[in-house]
GURO-931802 format. One record per atom (N, C-alpha, C): atom name; x, y, z. Coordinates in steps of 0.001 Angstrom, whole numbers, plus 500000, padded with zeros to 6 digits. Layout:
REC atom     c1     c2     c3
REC   CA      X      Y      Z
...
***
This chain:
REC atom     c1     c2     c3
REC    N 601088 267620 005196
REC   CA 601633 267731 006533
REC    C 603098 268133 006453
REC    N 603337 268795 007303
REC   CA 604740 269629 007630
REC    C 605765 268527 007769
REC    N 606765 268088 007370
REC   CA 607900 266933 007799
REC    C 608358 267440 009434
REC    N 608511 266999 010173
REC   CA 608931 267296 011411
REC    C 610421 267033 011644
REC    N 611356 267713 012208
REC   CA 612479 267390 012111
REC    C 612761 266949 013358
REC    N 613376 265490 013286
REC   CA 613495 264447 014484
REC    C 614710 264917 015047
REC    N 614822 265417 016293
REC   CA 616020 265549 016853
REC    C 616569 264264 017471
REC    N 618024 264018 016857
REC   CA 618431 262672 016929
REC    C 619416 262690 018867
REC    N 619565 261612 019247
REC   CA 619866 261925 020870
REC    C 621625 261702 020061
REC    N 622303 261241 018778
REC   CA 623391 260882 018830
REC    C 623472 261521 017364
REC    N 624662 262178 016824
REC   CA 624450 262740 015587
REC    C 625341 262240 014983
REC    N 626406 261838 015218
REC   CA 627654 261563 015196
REC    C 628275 260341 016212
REC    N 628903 259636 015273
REC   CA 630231 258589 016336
REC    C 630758 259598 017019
REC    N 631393 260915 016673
REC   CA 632075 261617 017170
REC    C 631254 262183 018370
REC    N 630179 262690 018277
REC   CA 629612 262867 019608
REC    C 629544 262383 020539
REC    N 629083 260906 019540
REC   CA 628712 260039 021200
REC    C 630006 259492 021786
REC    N 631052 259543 021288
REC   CA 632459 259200 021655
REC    C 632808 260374 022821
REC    N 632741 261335 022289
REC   CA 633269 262596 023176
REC    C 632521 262464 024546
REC    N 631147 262448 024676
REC   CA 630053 262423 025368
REC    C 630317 261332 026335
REC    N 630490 260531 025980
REC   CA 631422 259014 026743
REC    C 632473 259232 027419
REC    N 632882 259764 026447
REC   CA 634853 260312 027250
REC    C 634732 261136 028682
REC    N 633428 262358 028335
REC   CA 633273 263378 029329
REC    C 633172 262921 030879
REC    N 631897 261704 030292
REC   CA 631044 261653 031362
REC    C 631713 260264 032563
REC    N 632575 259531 031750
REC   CA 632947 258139 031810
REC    C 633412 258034 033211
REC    N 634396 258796 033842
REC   CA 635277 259327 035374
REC    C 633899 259959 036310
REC    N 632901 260522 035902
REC   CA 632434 260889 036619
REC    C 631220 259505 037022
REC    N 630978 258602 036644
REC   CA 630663 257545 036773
REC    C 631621 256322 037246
REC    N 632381 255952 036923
REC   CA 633169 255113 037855
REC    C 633787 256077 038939
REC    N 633747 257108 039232
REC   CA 634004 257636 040887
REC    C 632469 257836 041420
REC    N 631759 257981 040408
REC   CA 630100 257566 041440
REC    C 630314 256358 042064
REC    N 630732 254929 041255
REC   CA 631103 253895 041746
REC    C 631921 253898 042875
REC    N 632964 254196 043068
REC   CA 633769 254248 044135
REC    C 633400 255129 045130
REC    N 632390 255836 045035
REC   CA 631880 257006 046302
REC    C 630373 255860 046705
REC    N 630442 255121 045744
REC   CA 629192 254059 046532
REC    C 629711 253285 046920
REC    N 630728 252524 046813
REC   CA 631727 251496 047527
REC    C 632139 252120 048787
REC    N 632551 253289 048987
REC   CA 633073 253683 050374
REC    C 631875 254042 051456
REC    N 630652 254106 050731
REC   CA 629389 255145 051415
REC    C 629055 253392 052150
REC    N 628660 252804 051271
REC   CA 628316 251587 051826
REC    C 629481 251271 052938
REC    N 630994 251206 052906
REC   CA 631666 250226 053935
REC    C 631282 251048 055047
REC    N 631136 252482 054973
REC   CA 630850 253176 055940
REC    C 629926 253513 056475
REC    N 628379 253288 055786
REC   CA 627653 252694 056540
REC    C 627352 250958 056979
REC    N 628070 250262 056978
REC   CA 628281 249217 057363
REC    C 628896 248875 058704
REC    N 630065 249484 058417
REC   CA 630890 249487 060230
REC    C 630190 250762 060934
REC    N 629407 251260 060797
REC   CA 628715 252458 061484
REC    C 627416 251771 061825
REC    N 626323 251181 060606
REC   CA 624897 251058 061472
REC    C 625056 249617 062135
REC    N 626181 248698 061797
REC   CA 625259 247036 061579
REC    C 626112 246797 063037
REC    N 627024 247209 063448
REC   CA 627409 247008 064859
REC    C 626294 247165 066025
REC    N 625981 248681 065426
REC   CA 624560 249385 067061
REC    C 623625 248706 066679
REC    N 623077 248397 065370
REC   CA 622141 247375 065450
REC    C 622262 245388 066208
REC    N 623678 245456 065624
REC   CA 623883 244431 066221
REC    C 623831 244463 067413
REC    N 624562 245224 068182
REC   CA 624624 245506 069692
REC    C 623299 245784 070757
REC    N 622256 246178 069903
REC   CA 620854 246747 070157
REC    C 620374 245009 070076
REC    N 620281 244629 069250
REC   CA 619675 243006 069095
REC    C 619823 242257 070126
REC    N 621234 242201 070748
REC   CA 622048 241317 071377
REC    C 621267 241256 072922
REC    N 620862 242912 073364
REC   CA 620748 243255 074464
REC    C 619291 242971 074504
REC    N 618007 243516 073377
REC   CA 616921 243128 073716
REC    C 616510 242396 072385
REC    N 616875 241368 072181
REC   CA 616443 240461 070718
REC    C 614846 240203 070998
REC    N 614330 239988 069687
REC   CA 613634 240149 069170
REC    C 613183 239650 067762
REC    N 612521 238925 067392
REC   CA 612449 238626 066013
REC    C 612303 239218 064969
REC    N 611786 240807 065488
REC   CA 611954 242213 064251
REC    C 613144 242105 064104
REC    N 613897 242564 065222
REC   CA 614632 242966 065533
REC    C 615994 242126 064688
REC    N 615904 241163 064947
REC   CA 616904 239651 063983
REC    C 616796 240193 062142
REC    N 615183 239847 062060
REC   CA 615214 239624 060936
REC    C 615269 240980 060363
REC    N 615648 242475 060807
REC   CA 616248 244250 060184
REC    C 617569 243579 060562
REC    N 618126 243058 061623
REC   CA 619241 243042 060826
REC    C 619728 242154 060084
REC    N 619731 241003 060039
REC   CA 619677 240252 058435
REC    C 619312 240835 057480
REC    N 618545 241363 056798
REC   CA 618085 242363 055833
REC    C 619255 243305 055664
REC    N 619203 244003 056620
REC   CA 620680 245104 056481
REC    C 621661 244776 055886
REC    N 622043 243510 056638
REC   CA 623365 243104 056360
REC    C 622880 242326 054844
REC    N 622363 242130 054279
REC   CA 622056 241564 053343
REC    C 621979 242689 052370
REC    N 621253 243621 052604
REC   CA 621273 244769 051469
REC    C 622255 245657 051399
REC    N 622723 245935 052364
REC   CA 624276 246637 052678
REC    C 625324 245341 051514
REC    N 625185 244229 051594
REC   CA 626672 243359 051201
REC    C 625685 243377 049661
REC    N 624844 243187 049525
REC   CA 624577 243039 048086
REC    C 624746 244412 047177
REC    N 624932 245775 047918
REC   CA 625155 247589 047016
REC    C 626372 247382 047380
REC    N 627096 246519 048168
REC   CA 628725 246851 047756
REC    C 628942 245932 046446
REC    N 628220 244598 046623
REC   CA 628785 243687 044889
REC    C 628394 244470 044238
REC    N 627458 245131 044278
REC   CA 627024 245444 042855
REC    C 628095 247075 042666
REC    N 627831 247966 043396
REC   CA 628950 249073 043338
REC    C 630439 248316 042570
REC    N 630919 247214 043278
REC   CA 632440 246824 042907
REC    C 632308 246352 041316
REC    N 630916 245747 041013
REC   CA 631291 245310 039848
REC    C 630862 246119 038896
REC    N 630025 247333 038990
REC   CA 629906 248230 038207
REC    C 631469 248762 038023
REC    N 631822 249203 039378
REC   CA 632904 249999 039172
REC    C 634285 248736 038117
REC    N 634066 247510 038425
REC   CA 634893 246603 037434
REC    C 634242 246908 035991
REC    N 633382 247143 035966
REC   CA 632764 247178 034368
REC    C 633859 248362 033973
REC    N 633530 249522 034802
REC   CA 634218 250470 033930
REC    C 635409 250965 033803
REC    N 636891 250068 034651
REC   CA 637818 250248 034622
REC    C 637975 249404 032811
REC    N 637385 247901 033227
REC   CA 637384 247260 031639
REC    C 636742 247965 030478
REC    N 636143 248829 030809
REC   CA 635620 249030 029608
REC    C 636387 251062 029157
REC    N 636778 251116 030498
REC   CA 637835 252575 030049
REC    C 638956 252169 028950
REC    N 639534 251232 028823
REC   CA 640451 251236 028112
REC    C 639730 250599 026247
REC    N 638733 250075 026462
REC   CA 638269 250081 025149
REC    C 637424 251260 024402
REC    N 636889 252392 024931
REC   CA 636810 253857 024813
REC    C 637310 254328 024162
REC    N 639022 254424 025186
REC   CA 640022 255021 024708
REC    C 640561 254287 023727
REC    N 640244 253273 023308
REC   CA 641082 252652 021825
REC    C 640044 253713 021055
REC    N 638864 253422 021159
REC   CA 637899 253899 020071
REC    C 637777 255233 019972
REC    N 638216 256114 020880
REC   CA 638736 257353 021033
REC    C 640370 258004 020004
REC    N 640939 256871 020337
REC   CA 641824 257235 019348
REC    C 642224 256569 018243
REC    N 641189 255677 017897
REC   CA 641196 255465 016510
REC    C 640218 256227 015845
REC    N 638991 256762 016640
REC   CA 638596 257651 015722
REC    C 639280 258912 015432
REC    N 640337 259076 016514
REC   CA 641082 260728 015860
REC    C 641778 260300 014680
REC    N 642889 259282 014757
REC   CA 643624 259049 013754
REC    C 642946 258727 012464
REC    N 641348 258114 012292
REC   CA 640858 258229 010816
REC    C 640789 259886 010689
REC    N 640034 260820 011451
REC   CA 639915 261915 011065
REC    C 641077 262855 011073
REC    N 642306 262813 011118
REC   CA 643904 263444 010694
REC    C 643852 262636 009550
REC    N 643552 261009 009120
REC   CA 643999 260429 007926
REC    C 642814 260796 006619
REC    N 641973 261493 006940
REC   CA 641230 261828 006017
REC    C 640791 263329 005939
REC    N 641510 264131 006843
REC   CA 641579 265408 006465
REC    C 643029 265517 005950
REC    N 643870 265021 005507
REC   CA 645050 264986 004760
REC    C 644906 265048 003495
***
């Protein structure tokens, strides 16, 4: 049988470092474009719903918006603390970002 050659998803520290670096901003501003999408659908739907309830309540009607407001406040924790993951974890990257340059200047010397 023929050996098959496994294409590896990481070939290199150096890849997957770079690959990290690239992609890293465009993921914590996904975070922050889900933090703002949510406040803004928040002060936009949960008022007219609220206001809609008030006038002809209803026990659907109660328990969509509890739900709302419940799933609306639970994609902002989770948005904020993603987006906390990756402010903490940007600066340990960038250590590992530039300690891997400085081995590779100290060993192409």
């Amino acid at each position: 049988m023929a050996e098959e050659k496994r294409e590896l998803p990481v070939r290199s520290l150096h890849d997957f470092l770079s690959e990290i670096s690239r992609e890293w901003d465009r993921f914590r501003m996904g975070s922050l474009i889900s933090m703002i999408t949510t406040v803004i659908l928040f002060v936009l739907v949960v008022p007219r719903t609220f206001e809609f309830t008030i006038r002809r309540p209803g026990p659907l009607d109660t328990l969509l918006l509890i739900g709302l407001v419940i799933a609306l406040g639970y994609n902002m924790y989770l948005a904020y603390r993603q987006h906390a993951f990756y402010q903490r974890w940007e600066k340990r990257i960038a250590l590992l970002l530039h300690m891997e340059e400085s081995l590779l200047m100290s060993s192409s010397e």
